[in-house]
N, C-alpha and C positions, 0 to 999 in steps of 0.2 A: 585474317589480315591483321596486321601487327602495327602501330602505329610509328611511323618513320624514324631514325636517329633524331634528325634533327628538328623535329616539333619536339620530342622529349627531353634532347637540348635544352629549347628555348623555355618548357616547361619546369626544369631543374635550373636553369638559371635566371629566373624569375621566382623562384619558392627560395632560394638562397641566397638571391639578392648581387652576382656574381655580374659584373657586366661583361660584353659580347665582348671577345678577343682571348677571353682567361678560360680558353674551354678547356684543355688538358688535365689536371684533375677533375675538373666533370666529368669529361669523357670517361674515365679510368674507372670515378663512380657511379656512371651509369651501368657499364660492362657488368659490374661486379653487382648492382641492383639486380638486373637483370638474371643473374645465372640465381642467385638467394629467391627469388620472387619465383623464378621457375619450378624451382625446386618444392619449395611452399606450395605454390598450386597442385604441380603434380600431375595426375592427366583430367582432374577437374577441366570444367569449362567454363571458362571466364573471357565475358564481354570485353571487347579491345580499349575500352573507355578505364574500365575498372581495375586493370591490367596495367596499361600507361601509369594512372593511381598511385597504383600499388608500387610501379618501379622507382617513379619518381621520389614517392612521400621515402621509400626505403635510403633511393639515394644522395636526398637528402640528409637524411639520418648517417647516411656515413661518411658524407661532407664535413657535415658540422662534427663527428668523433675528432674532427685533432684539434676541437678547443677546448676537448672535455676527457683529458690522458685519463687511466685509470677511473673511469668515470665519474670525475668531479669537472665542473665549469664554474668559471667565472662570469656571473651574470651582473654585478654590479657595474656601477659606473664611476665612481669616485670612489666608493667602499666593496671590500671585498667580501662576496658573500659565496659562498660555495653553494652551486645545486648537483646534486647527484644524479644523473640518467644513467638509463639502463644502456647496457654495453651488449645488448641484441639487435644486431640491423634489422631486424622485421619487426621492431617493435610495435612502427606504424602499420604495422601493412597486418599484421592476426587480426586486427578487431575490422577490418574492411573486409577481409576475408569471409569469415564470421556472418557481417553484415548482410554479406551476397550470397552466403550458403551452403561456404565452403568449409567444409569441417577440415580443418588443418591444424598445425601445430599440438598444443595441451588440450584441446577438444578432441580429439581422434580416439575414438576406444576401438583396440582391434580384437 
């Protein structure tokens, strides 16, 4: 069992701070969480808690990609200070993976 659209909604727009009404890019980021997270897993078996997780923290990560083009951000507030993040949407989701026992991504030896 998979955890509903919209608890994962409400979960991605509470981790990105997006208020109720503005879901259309969510949505679009979650879809697209969801098939990369798939993918990653694989036909591992992962808890539906851990999974939810996973799509979320991803589609968050690719919410927040269009304040950070070419993977720089602007993290300052009055001053301009450039932070660099990595331009992988599963950046959050490998070390969770990991965590649970899923050997995936640069851990895989075949």
């Amino acid at each position: 069992m998979m955890i509903a659209d919209n608890i994962l909604l409400q979960r991605l727009r509470d981790e990105v701070g997006v208020p109720a009404g503005e879901d259309e890019r969510l949505t679009v980021k979650l879809a697209a969480a969801r098939r990369y997270v798939a993918h990653a897993v694989g036909t591992a078996t992962v808890d539906d808690d851990l999974l939810a997780d996973c799509i979320v923290s991803c589609a968050a990560d690719l919410f927040n990609m269009r304040d950070a083009r070419l993977g720089v951000m602007d993290v300052g507030d009055s001053t301009v200070e450039p932070f660099r993040i990595s331009t992988d949407p599963l950046r959050s989701v490998w070390p969770k993976l990991r965590a649970a026992g899923v050997l995936t991504g640069g851990m895989v030896i075949a």
